[in-house]
C-alpha positions in Angstrom: 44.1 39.0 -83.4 41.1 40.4 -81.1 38.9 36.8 -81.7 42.1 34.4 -81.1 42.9 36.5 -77.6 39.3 36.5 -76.8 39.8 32.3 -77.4 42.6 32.3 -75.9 41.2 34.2 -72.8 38.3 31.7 -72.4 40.3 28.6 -72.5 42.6 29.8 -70.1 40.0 30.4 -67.3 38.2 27.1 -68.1 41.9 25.3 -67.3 42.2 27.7 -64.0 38.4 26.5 -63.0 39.5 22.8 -63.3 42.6 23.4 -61.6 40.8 25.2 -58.9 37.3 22.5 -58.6 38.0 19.3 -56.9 35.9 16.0 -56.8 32.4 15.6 -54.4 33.9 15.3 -50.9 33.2 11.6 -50.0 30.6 10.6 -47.5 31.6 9.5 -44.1 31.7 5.3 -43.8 28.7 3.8 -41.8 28.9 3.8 -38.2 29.5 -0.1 -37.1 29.4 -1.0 -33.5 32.3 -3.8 -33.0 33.0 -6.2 -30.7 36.0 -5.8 -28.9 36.0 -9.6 -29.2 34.1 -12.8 -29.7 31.9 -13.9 -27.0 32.8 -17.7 -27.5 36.3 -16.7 -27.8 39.2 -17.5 -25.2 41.7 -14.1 -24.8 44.4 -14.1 -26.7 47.4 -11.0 -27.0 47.5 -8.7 -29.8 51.2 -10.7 -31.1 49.0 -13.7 -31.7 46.0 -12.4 -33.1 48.6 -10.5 -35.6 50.7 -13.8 -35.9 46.8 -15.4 -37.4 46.3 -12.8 -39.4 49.5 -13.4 -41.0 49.1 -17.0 -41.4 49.9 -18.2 -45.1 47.1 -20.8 -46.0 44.7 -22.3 -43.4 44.2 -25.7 -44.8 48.1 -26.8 -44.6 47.3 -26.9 -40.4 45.5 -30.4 -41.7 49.0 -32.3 -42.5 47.7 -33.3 -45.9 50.5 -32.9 -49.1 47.4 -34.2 -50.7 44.6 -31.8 -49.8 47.7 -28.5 -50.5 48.0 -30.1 -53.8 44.2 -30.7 -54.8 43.8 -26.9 -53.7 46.8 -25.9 -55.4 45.4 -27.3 -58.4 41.8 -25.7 -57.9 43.0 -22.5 -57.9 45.1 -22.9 -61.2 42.2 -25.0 -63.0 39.1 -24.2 -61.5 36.9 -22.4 -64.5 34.9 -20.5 -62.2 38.0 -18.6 -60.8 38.9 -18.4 -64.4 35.5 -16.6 -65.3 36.0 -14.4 -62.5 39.4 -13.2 -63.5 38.6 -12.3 -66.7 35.9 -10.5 -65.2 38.6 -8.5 -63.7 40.6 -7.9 -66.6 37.2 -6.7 -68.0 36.3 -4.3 -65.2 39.8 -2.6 -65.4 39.3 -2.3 -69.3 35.9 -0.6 -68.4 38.1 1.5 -65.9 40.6 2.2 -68.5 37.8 3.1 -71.3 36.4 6.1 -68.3 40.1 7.2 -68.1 40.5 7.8 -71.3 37.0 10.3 -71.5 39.0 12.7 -69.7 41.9 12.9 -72.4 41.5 15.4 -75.6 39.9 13.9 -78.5 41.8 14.6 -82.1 40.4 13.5 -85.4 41.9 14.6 -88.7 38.6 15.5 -91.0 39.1 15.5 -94.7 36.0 17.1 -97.1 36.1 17.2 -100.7 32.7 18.9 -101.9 32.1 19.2 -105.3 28.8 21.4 -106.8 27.2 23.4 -109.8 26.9 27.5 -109.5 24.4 29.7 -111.0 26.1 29.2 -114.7 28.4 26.3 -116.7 31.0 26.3 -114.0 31.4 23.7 -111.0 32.6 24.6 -108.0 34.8 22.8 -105.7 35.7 23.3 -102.0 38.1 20.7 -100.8 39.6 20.4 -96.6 42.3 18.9 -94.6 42.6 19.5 -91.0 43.1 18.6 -87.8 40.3 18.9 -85.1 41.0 18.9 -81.2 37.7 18.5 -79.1 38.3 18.3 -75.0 35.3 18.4 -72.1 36.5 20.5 -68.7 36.0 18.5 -65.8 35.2 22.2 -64.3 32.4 20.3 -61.9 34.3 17.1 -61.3 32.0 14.6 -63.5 34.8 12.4 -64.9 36.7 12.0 -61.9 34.1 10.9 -60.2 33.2 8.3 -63.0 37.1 7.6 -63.2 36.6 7.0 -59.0 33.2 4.6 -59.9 35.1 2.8 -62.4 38.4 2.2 -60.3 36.1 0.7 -57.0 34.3 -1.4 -59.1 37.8 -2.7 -60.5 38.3 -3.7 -56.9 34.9 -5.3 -56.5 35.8 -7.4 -59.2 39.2 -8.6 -57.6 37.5 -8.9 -54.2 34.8 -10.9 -55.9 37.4 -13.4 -57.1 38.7 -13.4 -53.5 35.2 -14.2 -51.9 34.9 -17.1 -54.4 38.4 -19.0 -53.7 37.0 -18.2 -50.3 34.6 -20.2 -50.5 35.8 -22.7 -53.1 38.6 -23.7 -50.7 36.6 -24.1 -48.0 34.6 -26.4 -49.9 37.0 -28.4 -51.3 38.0 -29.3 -48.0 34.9 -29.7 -47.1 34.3 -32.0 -49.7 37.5 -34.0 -49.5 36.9 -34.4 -45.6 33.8 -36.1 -46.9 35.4 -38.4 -49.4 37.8 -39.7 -46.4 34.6 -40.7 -44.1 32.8 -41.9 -46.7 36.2 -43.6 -47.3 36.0 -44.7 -43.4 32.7 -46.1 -43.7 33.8 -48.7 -46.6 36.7 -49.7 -44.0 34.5 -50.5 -41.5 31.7 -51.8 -43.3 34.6 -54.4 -44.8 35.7 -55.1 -41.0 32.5 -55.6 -40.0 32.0 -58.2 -42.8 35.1 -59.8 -41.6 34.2 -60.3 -38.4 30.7 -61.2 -39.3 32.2 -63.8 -41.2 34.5 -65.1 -38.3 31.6 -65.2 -36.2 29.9 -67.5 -38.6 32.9 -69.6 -38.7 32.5 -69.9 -34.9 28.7 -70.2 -35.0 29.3 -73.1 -37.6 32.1 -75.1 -35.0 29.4 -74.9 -32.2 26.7 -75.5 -34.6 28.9 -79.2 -35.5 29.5 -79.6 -31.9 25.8 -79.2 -30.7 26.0 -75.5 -28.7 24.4 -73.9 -31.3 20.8 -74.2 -33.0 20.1 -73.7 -36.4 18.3 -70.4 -35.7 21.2 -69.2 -34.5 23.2 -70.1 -37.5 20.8 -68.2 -40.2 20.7 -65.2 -37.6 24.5 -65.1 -38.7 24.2 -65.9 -42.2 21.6 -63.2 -42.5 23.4 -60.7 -40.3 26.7 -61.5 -42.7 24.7 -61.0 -46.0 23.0 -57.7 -44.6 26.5 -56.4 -43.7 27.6 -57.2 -47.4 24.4 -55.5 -49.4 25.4 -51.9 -47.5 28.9 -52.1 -49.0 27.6 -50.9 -52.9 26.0 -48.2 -51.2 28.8 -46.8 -49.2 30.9 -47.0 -52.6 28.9 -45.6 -54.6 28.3 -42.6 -52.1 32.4 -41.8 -52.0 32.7 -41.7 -55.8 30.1 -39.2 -55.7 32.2 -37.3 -53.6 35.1 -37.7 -55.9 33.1 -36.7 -58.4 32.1 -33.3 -56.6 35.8 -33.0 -55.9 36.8 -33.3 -59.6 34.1 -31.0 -60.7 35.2 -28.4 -57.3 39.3 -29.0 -58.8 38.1 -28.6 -62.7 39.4 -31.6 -64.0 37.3 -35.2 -64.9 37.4 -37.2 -62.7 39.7 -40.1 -63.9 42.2 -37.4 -63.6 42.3 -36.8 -60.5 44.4 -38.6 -57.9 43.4 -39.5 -54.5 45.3 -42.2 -52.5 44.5 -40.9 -49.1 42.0 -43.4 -47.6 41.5 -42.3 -44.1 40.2 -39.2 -42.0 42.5 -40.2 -39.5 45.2 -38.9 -41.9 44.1 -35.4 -41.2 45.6 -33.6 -38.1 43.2 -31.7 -35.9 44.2 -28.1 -35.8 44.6 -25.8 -32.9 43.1 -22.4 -33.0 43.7 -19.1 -31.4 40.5 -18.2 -31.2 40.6 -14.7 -29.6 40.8 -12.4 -32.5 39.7 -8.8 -32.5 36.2 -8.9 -34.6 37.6 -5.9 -36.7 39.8 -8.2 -38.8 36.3 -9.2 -40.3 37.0 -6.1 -42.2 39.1 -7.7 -44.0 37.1 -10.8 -45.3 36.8 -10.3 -49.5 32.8 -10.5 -49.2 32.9 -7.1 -46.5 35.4 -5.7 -48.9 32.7 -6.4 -52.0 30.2 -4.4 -50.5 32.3 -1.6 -49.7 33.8 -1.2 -52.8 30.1 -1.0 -54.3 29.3 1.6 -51.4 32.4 3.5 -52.8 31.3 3.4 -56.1 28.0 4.3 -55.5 28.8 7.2 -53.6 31.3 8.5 -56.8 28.1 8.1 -58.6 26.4 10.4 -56.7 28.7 12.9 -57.7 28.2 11.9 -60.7 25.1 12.8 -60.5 25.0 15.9 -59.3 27.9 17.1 -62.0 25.5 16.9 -64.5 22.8 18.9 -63.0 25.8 22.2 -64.0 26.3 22.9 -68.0 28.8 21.2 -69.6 32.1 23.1 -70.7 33.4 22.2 -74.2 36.8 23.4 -75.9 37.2 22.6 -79.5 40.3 23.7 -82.0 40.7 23.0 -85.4 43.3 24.0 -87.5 44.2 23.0 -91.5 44.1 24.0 -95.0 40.6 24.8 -97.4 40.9 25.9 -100.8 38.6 25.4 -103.7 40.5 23.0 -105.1 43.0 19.5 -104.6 45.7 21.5 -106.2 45.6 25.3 -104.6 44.7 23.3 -100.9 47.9 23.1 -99.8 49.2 26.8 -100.4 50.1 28.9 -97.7 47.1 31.3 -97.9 44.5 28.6 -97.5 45.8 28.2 -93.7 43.0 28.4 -91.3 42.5 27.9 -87.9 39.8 28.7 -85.2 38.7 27.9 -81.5 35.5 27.6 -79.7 34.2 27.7 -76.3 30.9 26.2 -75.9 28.8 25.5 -72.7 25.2 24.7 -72.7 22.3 25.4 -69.9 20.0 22.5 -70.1 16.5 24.3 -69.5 13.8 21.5 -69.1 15.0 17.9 -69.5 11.4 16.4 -67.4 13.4 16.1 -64.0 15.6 13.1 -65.6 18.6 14.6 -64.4 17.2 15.3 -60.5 16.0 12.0 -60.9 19.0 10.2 -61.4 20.7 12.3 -58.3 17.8 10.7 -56.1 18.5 7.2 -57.7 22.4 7.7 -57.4 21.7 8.4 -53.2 19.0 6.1 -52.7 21.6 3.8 -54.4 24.1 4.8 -51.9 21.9 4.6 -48.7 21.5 0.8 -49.7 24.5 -0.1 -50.0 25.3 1.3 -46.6 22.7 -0.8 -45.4 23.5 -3.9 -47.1 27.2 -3.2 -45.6 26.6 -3.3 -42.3 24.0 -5.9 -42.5 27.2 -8.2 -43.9 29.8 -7.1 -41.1 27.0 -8.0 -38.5 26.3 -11.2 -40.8 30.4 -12.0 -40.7 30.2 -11.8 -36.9 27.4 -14.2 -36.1 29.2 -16.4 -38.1 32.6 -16.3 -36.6 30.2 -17.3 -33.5 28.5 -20.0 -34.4 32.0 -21.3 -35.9 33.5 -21.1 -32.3 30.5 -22.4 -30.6 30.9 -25.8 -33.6 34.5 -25.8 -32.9 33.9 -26.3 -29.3 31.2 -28.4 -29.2 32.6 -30.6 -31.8 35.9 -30.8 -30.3 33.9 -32.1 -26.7 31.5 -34.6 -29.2 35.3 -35.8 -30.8 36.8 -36.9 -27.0 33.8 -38.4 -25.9 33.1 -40.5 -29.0 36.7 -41.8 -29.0 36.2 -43.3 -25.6 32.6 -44.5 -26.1 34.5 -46.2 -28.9 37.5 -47.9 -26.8 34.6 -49.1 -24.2 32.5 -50.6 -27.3 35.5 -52.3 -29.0 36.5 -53.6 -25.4 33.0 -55.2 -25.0 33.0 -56.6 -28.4 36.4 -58.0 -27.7 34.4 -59.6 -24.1 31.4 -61.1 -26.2 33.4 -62.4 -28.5 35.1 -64.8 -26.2 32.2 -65.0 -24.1 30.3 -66.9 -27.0 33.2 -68.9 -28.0 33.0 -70.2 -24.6 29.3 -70.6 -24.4 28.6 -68.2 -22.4 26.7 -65.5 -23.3 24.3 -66.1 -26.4 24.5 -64.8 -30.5 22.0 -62.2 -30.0 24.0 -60.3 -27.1 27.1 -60.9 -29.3 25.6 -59.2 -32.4 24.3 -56.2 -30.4 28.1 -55.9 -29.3 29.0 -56.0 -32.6 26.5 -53.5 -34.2 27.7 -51.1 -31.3 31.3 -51.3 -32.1 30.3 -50.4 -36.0 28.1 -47.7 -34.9 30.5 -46.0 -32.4 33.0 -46.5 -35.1 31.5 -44.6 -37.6 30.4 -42.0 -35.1 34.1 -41.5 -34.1 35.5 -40.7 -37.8 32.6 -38.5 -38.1 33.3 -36.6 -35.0 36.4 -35.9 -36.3 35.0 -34.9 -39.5 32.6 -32.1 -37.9 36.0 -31.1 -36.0 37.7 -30.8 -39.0 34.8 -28.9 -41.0 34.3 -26.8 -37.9 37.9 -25.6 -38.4 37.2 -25.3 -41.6 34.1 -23.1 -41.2 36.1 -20.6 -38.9 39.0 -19.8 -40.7 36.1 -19.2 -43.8 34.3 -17.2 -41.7 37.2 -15.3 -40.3 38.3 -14.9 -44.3 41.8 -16.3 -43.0 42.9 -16.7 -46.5 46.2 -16.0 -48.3 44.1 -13.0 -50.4 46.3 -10.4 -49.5 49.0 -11.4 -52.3 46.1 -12.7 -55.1 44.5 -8.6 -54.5 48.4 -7.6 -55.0 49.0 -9.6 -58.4 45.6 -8.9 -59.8 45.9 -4.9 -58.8 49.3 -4.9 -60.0 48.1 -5.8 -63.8 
């Protein structure tokens, strides 16, 4: 009776301890100095920067049932979001695995021994028990672990939401590509077609003696010249399909594309006065914090295990000398034990992994506020794109009008005799050039939009983190 109150005694004051000790307090978040706003940015209310935040998915602003269903499909079929979530699942298993440290431990040992004594007889001993074995979190070590496991649970799911990020900015990216490139065929046909009515006109003048044959094989070769960059600028957009098949994960005679022009794409309009602390929110910044979190758990961690462990075992069965007499009422046993254990000299191993666990930590402080700073110039040098590429898009589309009007005057200049091939061609070649220079200002508008809302992390992440925490 004295030895089981004396048990009893210590394992109630190891419980009180553990009720009593609490986890490492937490160390402060970095200091980040903030913009109150972007410099390139116009001044918007607090109602609409809270109306952007709260927009659904960036990429329907661009009009295009065809682009919502390519990313639609990306995010379903995509394998390296599908690596990444099972990398979730994984880091929550890992999570669950810590959790469970902190629960008792019971085994069920059995032991039949069976030996010879000093004369003929044998002796047997045989066992059946059942053995309870719990650690005291008296100095906080498994919650903390349990704290390090759980952030990087949520670096895993912010992972995931940094790489649909940036997947779906590239697929747009891509697909805004395949359109010009698409574009470029267009005009490259138009120009042949014209090239070809300008031979036809060459060829009338030619029979009626106000052309030369010089200028005749100027056309022909200015007409064949037009045809050989055609392969070229096919060949170039079904690369780009292919990058979009390999960006959607399917092959790519399975995907379906029957836009054909960038023109198909409205131009968004932007607020673009939001405060820079919605940064925070952007799944990269939340990456790095959740490692900073972590790594601060492990310094506690850390320091836990510099204190002696605190060990409660009880075991409690039947042993009798043999099968038959082991179950009989006499041959109950039971016992308890306390253990905790001073490590004495361990090398410095233990200090040394509290000074790797902080120099750890101060890194990652580091690396965070070298990515909100990052974030920010980039939200900058997407408003300064936007703006500049908006100002390239309305020049270019009147340089174009004033090029296709001169073409239109050269035209039926030369048809009249009065102007010469050579000034006509130039006309021509200028009407292709601002041509392609227009659908490619709009392109850089689009991608510029594009680039801000990544940069801004304007993404619908906010329900994917609530289904994947939710599992």
């Amino acid at each position: 009776m004295v030895l089981r109150s004396r048990l009893l005694l210590v394992g109630a004051l190891a419980l009180g301890v553990v009720g009593c000790a609490g986890s490492a307090p937490s160390k402060p978040a970095p200091a980040l100095t903030m913009p109150d706003a972007y410099q390139a940015a116009l001044p918007v209310t607090a109602s609409a920067a809270a109306d952007a935040v709260k927009s659904e998915v960036w990429w329907q602003a661009y009009g295009s049932s065809e682009l919502n269903r390519l990313i639609s499909q990306a995010l379903t079929t995509n394998p390296d979001l599908k690596i990444a979530a099972s990398q979730v699942q994984q880091a929550r298993l890992r999570a669950n695995q810590v959790g469970a440290g902190r629960l008792p431990t019971l085994t069920a040992p059995v032991r039949a021994a069976v030996g010879s004594g000093t004369g003929s007889e044998a002796l047997q001993n045989s066992q059946a028990s059942l053995q309870g074995t719990y650690r005291v979190d008296i100095w906080g070590e498994q919650s903390a672990q349990s704290e390090s496991a759980e952030r990087l649970v949520w670096r895993a799911i912010y992972e995931r939401e940094n790489l649909q990020r940036n997947l779906s900015s590239a697929l747009v990216s891509t697909y805004i590509a395949y359109l010009v490139a698409g574009d470029s065929v267009s005009i490259a046909r138009e120009s042949e077609t014209i090239a070809k009515d300008i031979l036809q006109t060459v060829e009338r003048r030619m029979a009626a003696g106000d052309a030369t044959l010089e200028e005749l094989e100027q056309q022909r070769t200015a007409l064949h010249l037009q045809q050989a960059t055609l392969p070229g600028l096919e060949n170039q957009r079904e690369d780009l399909r292919n990058a979009l098949s390999r960006l959607v994960g399917v092959l790519p005679r399975d995907i379906v594309l029957l836009s054909s022009s960038v023109d198909q794409l409205t131009t968004p309009t932007v607020d673009v006065g939001l405060p820079s602390r919605l940064l925070l929110n952007r799944p990269d910044i939340r990456v790095v914090e959740a490692r900073m979190q972590a790594a601060n758990a492990n310094i506690a961690v850390a320091r836990a295990r510099l204190l002696p462990p605190v060990d409660l075992a009880l075991q409690s069965g039947y042993n009798g000398l043999g099968l038959g007499q082991l179950l009989q009422p006499q041959n109950l046993f039971w016992n308890g034990v306390a253990s905790l254990a001073v490590t004495i000299f361990d090398g410095g191993r233990r200090d040394a992994d509290k000074a790797l666990a902080q120099a750890a930590y101060e890194e990652m402080v580091i690396t965070y506020g070298q990515t909100v700073y990052q974030a920010i110039r980039d939200v900058e040098s997407a408003l300064t794109g936007l703006r500049s590429a908006n100002l390239r898009l309305d020049a270019q589309k009147r340089a174009t009008r004033s090029a296709l009007s001169l073409l239109g005057v050269n035209v039926e200049a030369y048809s009249l005799g009065a102007t010469d091939l050579m000034t006509l061609l130039e006309a021509r070649r200028a009407y292709q050039r601002s041509m392609d220079e227009s659908k490619r200002a709009k392109a850089d508008a689009l991608n510029s939009y594009a680039k801000l809302s990544q940069a801004l992390g304007m993404e619908n992440g906010s329900e994917t983190v609530e289904r994947y925490s939710s599992r």
